[in-house]
C-alpha positions in Angstrom: 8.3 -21.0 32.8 12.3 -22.0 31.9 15.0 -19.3 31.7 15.0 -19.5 27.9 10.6 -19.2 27.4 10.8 -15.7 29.9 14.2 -14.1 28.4 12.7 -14.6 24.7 16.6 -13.9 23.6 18.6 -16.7 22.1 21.7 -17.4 24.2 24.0 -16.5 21.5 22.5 -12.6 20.7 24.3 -11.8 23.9 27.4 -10.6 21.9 30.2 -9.2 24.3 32.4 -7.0 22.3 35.0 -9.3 23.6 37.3 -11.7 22.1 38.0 -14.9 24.7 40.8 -17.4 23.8 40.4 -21.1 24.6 42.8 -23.7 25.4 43.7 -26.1 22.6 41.3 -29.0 23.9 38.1 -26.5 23.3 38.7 -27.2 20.0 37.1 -30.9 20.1 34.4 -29.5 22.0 33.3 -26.9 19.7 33.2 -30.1 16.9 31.3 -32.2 19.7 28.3 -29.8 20.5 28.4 -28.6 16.4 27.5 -32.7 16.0 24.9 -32.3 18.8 23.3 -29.6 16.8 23.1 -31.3 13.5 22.4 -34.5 15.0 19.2 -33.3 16.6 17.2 -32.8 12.5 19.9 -34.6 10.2 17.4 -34.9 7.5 16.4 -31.3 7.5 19.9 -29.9 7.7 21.3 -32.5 4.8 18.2 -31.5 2.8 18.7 -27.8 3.2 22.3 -27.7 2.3 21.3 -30.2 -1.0 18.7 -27.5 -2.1 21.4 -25.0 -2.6 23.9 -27.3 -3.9 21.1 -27.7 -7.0 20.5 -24.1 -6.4 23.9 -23.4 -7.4 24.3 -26.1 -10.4 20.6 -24.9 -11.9 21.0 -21.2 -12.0 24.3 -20.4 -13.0 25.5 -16.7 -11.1 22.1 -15.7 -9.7 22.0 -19.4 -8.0 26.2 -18.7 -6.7 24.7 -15.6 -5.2 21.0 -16.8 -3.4 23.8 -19.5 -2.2 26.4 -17.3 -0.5 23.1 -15.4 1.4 20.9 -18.2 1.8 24.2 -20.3 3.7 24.4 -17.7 5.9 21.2 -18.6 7.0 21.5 -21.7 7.9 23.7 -19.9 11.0 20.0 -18.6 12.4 18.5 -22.1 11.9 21.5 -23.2 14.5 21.1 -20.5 16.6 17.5 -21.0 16.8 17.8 -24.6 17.4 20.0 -24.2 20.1 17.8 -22.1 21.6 15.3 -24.7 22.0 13.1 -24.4 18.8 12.4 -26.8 16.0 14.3 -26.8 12.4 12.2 -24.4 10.3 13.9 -23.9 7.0 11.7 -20.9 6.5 14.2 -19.9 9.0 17.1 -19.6 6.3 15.5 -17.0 4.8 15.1 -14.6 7.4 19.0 -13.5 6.4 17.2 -11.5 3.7 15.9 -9.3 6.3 19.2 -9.1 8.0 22.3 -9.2 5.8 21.9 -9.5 2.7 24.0 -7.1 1.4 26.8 -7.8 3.7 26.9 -11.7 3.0 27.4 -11.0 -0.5 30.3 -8.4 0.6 31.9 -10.9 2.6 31.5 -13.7 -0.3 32.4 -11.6 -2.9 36.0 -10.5 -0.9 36.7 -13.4 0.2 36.3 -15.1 -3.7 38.8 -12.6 -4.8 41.4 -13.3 -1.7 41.7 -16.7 -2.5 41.3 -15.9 -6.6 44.7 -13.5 -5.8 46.9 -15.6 -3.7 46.3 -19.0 -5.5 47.3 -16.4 -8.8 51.0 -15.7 -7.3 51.7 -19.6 -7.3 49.2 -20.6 -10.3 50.0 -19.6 -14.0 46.2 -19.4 -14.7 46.6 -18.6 -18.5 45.0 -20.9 -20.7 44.4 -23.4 -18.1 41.5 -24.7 -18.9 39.9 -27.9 -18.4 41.2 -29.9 -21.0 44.6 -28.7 -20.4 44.3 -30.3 -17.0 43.3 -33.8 -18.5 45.8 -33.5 -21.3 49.1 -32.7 -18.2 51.7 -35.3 -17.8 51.9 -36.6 -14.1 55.1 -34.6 -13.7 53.1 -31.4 -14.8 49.8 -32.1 -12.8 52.3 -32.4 -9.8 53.4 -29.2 -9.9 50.2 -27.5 -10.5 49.2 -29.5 -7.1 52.0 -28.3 -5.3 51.7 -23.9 -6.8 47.7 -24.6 -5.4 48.5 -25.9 -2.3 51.4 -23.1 -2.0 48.7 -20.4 -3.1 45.8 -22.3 -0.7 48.3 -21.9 2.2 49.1 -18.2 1.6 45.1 -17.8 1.4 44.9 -19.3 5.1 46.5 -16.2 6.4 43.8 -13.4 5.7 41.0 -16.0 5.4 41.0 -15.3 9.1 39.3 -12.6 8.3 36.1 -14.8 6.6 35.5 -17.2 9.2 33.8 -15.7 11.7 32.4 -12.6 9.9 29.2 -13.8 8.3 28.1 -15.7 11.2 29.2 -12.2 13.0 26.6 -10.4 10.5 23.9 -12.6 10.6 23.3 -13.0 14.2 24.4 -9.6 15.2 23.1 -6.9 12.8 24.6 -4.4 14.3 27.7 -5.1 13.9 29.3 -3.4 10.9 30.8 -5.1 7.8 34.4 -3.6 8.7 33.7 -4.4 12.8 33.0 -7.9 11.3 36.0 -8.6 9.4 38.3 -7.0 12.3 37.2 -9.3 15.0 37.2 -12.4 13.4 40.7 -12.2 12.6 41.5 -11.0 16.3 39.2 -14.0 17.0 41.3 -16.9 15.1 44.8 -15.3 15.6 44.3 -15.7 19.6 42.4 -18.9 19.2 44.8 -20.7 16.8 45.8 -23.0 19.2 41.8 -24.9 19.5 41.2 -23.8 15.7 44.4 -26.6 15.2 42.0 -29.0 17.0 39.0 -27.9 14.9 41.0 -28.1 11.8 42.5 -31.2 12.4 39.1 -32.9 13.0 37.7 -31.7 10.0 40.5 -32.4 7.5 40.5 -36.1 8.6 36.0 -35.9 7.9 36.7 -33.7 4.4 39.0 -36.6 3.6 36.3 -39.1 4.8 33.8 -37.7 3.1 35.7 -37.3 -0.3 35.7 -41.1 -0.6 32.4 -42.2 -1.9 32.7 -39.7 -4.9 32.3 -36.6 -2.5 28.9 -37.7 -1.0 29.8 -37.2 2.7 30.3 -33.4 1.8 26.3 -33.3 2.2 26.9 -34.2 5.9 30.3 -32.5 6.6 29.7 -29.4 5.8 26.5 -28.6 7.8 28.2 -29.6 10.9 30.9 -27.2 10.2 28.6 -24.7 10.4 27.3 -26.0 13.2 30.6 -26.0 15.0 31.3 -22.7 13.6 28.6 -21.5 15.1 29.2 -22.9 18.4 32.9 -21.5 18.6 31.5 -18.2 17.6 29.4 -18.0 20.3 31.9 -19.3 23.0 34.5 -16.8 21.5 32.2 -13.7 21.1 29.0 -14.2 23.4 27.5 -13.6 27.2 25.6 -16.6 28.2 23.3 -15.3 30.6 22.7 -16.2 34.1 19.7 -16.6 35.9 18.4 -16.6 39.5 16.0 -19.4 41.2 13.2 -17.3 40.2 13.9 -17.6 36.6 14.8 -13.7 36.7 16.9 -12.6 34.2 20.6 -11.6 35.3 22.9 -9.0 33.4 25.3 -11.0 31.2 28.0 -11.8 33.5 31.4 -11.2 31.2 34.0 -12.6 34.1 35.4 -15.2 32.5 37.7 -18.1 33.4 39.5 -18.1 30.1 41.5 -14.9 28.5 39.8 -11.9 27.1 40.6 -9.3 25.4 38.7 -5.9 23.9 37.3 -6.2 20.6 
């Protein structure tokens, strides 16, 4: 029987109540084994995150918010795989038993973050979407240039969103508050690899915006498959185990800084 079969625990439940800090390189990697994740049922994951796409464009509001859960669980399908199991999208909805309530929190904060800071830079009265086709180019410039002012402002406490539904979903214990505390503890000392990560996926968003937006499909479940795997090298225990497959106490000592959640 392997490790894995006899501790019946995923790897990644193992949370530490620690924050480690990676060297800027880690970055990559977390990208690297994300890829290995999705790699492994590519049609399933690409076909999950369609149905909610044209779960969001069918059902206007109720669809937004069965989205912003039902995304969340698509961190337990990772989590499971890389544990070993098979893609089960009955999986997904297992977040209903979880976190509901705190997914739609998180989604519903974080929507009015960004709605607030991109306000400061972005004159949102009567802009509607004829008014956008109808700018000049000198107009539409600067309406580019107040979003990407307010977008960058946004980056600052959307620290605070990154890590905190994958926090919720795979740890239920931890509170909504606890959640939104250590993942901004998380990516302020790790913004040296989350540079890496970034810069990885600004170069595939840009990729994938070419043929009309199509390579979103496959861009964004990796990103939650990396997401997931940073989370769990930033937050988690991986346990040891002996040559008789007996399960060790998770073994915190770590080569890499940590410090107290």
């Amino acid at each position: 029987m392997s490790a894995h079969e006899q501790s019946n625990k995923p790897i990644a439940t193992y949370f530490n109540h620690s924050i480690k800090s990676f060297e800027f390189k880690r970055g990559f990697d977390w990208v690297s084994q994300g890829f290995e994740i999705f790699a492994k049922h590519s049609l399933l994951w690409t076909v999950s995150y369609l149905t909610l796409i044209v779960l969001t464009l069918l059902i206007p509001v109720v669809g937004q918010v069965l989205t912003a859960i039902l995304s969340a669980g698509l961190f337990i399908i990772a989590q499971n795989i890389d544990s070993g199991e098979k893609f089960k999208i009955s999986d997904m909805f297992e977040i209903f038993k979880r976190a509901p309530v705190k997914i739609l929190i998180l989604s519903i904060l974080n929507s009015l973050v960004f709605f607030l800071c991109v306000s400061l830079f972005v004159d949102q009265k009567g802009l509607t979407p004829e008014s956008i086709t109808s700018m000049t180019p000198e107009q539409m410039s600067q309406l580019l240039i107040d979003f990407c002012l307010g977008f960058c402002m946004y980056l600052i406490p959307a620290m605070a969103f990154i890590f905190s539904p994958i926090l919720v979903s795979l740890h239920p214990n931890i509170t909504l508050w606890q959640s939104i505390e250590f993942s901004f503890k998380a990516c302020l000392i790790n913004t040296v690899p989350a540079t890496a990560f970034g810069l990885v996926f600004i170069g595939l968003f840009l990729l994938a915006m070419i043929p009309m937006g199509l390579g979103l499909i496959f861009v964004i479940p990796i990103g939650l498959c990396a997401l997931y795997v940073a989370h769990k090298d930033i937050f988690c225990v991986v346990p040891e185990f002996d040559d008789e497959d007996e399960q060790q106490p998770p073994n915190s000592d770590q080569s890499n800084d940590v410090i107290s959640a």
